[in-house]
C-alpha positions as CSV (number, residue, x, y, z in Angstrom):
1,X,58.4,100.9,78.6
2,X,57.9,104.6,78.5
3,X,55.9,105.9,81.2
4,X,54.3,109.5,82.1
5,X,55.8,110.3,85.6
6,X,54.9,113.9,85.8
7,X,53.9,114.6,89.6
8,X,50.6,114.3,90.7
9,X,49.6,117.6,92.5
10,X,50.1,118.1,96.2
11,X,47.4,118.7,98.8
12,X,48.2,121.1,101.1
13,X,46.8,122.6,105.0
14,X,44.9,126.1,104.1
15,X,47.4,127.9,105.8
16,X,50.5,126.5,104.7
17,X,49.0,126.7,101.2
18,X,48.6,130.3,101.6
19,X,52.0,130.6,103.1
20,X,53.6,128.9,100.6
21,X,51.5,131.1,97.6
22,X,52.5,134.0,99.1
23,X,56.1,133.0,99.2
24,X,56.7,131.6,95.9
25,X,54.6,134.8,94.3
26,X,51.9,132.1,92.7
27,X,48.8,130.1,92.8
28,X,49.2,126.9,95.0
29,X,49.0,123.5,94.1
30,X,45.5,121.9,94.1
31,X,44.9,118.6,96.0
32,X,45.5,115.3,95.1
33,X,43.0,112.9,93.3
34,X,41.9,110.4,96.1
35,X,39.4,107.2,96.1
36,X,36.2,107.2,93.9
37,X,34.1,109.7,95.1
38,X,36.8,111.3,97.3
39,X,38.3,113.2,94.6
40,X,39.8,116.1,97.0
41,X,41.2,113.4,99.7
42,X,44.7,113.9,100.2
43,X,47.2,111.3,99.8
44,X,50.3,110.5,100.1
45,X,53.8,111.1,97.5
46,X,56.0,108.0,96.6
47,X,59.7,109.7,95.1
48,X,62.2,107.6,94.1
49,X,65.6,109.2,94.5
50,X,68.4,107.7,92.6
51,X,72.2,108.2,92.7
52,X,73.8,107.6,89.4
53,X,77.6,107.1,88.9
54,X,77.5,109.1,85.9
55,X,80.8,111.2,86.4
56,X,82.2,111.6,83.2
57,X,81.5,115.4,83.8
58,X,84.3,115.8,86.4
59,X,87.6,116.6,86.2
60,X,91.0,114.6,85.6
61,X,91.9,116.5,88.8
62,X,88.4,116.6,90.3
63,X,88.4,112.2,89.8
64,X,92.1,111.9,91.5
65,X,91.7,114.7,94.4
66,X,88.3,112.7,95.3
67,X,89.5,109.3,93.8
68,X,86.2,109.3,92.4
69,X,87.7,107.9,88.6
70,X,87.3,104.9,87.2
71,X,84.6,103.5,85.0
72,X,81.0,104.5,85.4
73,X,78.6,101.3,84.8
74,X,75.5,103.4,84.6
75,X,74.3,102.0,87.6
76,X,72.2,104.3,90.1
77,X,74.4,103.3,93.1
78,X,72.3,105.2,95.6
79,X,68.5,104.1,96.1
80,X,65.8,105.1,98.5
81,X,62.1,105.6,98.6
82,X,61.1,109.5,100.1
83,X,57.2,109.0,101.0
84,X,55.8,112.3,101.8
85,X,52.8,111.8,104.2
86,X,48.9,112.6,102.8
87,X,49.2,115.8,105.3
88,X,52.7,116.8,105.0
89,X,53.5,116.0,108.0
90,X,55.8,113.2,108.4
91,X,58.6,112.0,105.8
92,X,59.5,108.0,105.5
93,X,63.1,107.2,104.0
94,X,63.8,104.0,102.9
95,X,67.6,102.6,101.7
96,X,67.3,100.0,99.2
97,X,70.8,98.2,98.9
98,X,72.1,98.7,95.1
99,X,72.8,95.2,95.4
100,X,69.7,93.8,96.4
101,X,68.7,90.9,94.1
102,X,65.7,92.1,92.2
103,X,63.6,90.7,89.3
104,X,63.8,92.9,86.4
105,X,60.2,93.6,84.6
106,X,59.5,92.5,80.8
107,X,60.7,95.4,78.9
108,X,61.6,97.0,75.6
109,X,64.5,98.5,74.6
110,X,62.8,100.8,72.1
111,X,59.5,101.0,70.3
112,X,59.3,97.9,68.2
113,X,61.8,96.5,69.6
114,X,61.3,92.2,70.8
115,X,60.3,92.5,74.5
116,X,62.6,91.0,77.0
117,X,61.6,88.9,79.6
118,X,61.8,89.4,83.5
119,X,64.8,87.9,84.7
120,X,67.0,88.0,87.8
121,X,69.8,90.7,88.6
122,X,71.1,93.0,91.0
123,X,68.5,95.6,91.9
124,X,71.2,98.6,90.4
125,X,71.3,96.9,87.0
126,X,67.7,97.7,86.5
127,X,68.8,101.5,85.7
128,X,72.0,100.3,83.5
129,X,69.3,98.6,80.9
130,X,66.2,100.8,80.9
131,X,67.4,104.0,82.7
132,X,65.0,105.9,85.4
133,X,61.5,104.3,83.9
134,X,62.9,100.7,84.6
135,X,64.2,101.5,87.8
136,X,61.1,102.6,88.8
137,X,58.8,99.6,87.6
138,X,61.0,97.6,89.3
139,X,61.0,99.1,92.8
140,X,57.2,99.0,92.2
141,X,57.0,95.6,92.0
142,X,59.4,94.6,94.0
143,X,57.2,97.3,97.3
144,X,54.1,96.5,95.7
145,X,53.8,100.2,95.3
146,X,53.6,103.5,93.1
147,X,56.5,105.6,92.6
148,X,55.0,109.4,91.7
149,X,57.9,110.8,91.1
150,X,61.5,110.4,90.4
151,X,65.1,112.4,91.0
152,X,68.3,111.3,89.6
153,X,71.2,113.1,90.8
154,X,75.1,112.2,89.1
155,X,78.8,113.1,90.9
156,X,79.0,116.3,89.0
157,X,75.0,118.0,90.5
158,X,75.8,116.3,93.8
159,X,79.1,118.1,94.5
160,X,77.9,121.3,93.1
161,X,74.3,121.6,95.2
162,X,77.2,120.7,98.3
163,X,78.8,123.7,97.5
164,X,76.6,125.8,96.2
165,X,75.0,126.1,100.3
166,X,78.8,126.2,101.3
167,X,79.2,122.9,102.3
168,X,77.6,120.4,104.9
169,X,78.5,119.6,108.6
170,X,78.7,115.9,109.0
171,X,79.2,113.9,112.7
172,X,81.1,110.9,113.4
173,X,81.5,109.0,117.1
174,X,84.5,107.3,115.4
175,X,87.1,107.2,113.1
176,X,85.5,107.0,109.3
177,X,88.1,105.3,107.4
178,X,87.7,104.0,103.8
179,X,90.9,103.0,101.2
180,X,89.3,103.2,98.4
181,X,87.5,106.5,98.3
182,X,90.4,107.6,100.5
183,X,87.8,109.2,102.9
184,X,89.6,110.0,106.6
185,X,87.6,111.3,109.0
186,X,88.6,111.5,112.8
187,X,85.7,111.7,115.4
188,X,84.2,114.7,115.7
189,X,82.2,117.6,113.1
190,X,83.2,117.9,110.1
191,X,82.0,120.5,107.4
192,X,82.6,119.0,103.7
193,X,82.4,120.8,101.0
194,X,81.3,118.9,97.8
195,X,84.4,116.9,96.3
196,X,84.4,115.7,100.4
197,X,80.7,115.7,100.4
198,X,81.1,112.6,98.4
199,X,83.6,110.5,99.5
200,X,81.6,110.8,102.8
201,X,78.2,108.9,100.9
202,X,80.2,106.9,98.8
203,X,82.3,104.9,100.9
204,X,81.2,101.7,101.7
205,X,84.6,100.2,102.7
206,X,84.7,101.6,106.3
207,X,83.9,98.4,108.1
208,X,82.1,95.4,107.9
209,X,78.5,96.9,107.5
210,X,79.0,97.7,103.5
211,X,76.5,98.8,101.8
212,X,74.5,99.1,105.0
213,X,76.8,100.8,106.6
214,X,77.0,103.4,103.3
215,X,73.0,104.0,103.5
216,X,73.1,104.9,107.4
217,X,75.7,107.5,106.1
218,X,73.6,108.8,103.2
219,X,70.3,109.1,105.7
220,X,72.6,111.1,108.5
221,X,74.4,113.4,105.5
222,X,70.2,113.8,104.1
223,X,69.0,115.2,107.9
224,X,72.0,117.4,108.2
225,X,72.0,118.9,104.6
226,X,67.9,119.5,105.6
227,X,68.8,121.0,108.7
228,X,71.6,123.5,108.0
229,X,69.2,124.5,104.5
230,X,66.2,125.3,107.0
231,X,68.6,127.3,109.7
232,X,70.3,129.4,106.8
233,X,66.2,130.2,105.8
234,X,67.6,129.1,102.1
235,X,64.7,127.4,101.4
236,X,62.4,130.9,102.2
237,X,64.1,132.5,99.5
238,X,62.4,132.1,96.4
239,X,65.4,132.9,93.7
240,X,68.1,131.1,95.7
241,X,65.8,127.5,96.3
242,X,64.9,128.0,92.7
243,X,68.6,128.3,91.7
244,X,69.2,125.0,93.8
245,X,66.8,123.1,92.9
246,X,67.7,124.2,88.8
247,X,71.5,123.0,89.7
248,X,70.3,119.4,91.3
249,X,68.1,118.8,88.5
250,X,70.2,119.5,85.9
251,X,69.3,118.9,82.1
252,X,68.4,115.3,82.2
253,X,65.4,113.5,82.2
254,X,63.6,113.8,85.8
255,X,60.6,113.2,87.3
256,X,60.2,116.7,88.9
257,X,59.8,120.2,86.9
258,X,61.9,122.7,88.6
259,X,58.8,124.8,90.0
260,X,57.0,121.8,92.0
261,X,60.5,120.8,93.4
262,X,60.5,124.2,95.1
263,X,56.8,124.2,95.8
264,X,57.2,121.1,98.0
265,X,60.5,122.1,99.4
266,X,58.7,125.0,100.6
267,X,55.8,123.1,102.2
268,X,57.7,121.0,104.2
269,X,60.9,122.8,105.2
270,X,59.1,123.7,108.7
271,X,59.5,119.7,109.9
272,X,61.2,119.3,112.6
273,X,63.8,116.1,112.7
274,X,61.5,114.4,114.9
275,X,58.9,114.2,112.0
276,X,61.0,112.1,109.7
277,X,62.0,108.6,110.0
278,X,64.7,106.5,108.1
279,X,65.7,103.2,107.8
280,X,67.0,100.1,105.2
281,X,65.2,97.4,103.8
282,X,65.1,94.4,106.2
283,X,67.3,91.7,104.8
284,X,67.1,88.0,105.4
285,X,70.9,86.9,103.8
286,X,72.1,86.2,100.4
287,X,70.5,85.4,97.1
288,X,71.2,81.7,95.8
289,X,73.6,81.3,93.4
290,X,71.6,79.8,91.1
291,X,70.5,83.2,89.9
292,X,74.1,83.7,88.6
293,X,74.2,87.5,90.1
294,X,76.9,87.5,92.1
295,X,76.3,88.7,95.8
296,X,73.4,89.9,96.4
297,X,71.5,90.5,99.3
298,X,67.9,88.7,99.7
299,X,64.7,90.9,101.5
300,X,63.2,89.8,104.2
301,X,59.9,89.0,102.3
302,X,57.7,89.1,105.6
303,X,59.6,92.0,106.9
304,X,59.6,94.0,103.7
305,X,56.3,93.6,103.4
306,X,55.1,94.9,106.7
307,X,57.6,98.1,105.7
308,X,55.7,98.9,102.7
309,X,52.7,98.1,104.1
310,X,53.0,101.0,106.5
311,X,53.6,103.3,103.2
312,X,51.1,102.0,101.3
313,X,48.8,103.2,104.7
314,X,50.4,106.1,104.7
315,X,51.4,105.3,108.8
316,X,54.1,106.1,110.2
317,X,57.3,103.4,110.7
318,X,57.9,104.4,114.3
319,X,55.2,104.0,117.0
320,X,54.3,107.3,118.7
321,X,56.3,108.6,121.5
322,X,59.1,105.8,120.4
323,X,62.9,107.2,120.1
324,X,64.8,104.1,119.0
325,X,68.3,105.0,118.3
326,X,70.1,103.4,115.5
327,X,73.4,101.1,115.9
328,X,76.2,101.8,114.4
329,X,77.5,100.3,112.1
330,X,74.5,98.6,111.2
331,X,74.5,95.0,111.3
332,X,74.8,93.5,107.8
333,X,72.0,91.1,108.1
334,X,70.4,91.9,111.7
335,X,66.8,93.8,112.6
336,X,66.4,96.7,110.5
337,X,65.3,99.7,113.0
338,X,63.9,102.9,111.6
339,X,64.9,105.7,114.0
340,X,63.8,109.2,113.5
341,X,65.9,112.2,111.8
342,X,66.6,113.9,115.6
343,X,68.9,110.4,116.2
344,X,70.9,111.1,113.3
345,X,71.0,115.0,113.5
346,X,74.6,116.3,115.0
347,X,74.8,117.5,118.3
């Protein structure tokens, strides 16, 4: 089940590619391969970022000041699909629900080992039996996609890339109230360093929108951290990105090497908000029970596919000159609305 992930190579605007050459002190990245007999055509990036619940690396007083203990599952709790437009200009982020009933892909555990059929179970479980490389084969069948690349982040790299940029400032309209990650937020800005940091994209208890509800706060904590790293110029030093982007990595297996993280951090730090859109995968209710997975929310197959359509295209989820503005909380099972980063950016 073993699969070669390394990143296909980026194709970039002349000028931004000398830009970005002259910032990072090498040779740019060459284009992408495209469609027979387009072999220069850009096209676009597919990165699967997954958040694990590895946190064995924390604490005993780290796990009870953030009541982030218990036992791990090895699940990847936090899911979405990053597509990186053919140009660079425009960023699609879409929330998969770790509990989203999936159908898991033959594999094997090991070479030699019998294969095991495809069978039904919650989308998360795909990474507690096969680890990044099933996780990804089964968001590709599931989007009818590829997945380029891949970046797994645990408790222990989240909290430290938090504090490594001293913190991130976070918005809430309301209170933000959650009992079992203890998270208490009053309405107003709030800069969290990384133990707060997350409790903030953890918490999935604060009302009636679950898991839903938990995404819309990942997507809003994602357009801040992006903001505040492009108005510190953070990601225009080349020693300090490269020190950030060794720390979120870490030492496990990835889909990134260390250099073309920063190389496409440097391409697109100049997007504004506006340029990047976000939203969850449309769901139509509940899986049947006769899967025997517990509950687990069903895709709306039409509406799902119309989603990845659009990625597949490489369009964009939001018509031009459209500002929707997203609800919130999110309703568990009602229209999913992309909005862009600017409605989710604090003010």
């Amino acid at each position: 089940m073993k699969r070669n992930l390394r990143p296909r190579r980026l194709a970039i605007p002349g000028i931004v590619l000398a830009a970005t050459g002259a910032l990072l002190g090498s040779s740019a990245l060459p284009s992408l391969p495209g469609l027979p007999g387009r072999e220069d055509a850009p096209r676009g990036l597919n990165i699967l970022l997954m958040g694990t619940d590895e946190r064995d690396t924390l604490t005993t007083t780290q796990k009870q000041k953030f009541h982030a203990g218990g036992k791990a599952c090895g699940c990847a709790d936090v899911l979405m699909l990053i597509h990186v437009s053919a140009h660079r200009d425009r960023v699609s982020v879409i929330g998969m629900p770790r509990d989203s009933s999936a159908e898991i892909p033959p594999y094997r555990d090991r070479p030699g080992a019998r294969e095991r059929p495809p069978h039904p179970a919650k989308l998360n479980a795909a990474y507690q039996e096969g680890g990044p490389e099933l996780m990804v084969r089964t968001v590709e069948s599931m989007a009818k996609l590829n997945i380029d690349r891949f970046l797994q982040v645990d408790f222990r790299r989240f909290m430290n890339s938090v504090d490594e940029v001293g913190g991130v400032e976070v918005c809430t309209p309301r209170r933000l109230k959650d009992p079992a990650t203890r998270l208490d937020l009053k309405p107003g800005k709030h800069r969290l360093g990384g133990g707060q940091a997350l409790q903030y994209v953890r918490s999935r208890h604060v009302d009636g929108s679950a898991d839903l509800g938990r995404i819309q706060r990942q997507q809003r904590f994602l357009v801040q951290a992006w903001r505040e790293l492009g108005e510190r110029k953070l990601l225009t030093r080349p020693r300090q990105v490269t020190h950030l982007m060794e720390m979120l990595l870490g030492s496990g297996r990835q889909g990134f090497a260390v250099g073309e993280l920063v190389e496409l951090a440097a391409v697109l730090h100049r997007l504004p908000d506006s340029a990047t859109e976000f939203t969850t995968v449309p769901i139509a209710g509940f899986a049947p029970a006769r899967l025997g997975i517990g509950a687990a929310l069903a895709w709306d197959p039409k509406e799902a596919d119309t989603l990845f359509t659009k990625v597949r295209d490489d369009r964009p989820l939001i018509e031009r000159g459209a500002d929707p503005q997203p609800k919130d909380p999110p309703d568990l099972l009602g229209k999913t609305v992309p909005v862009r980063g600017s409605a989710y950016a604090c003010r």
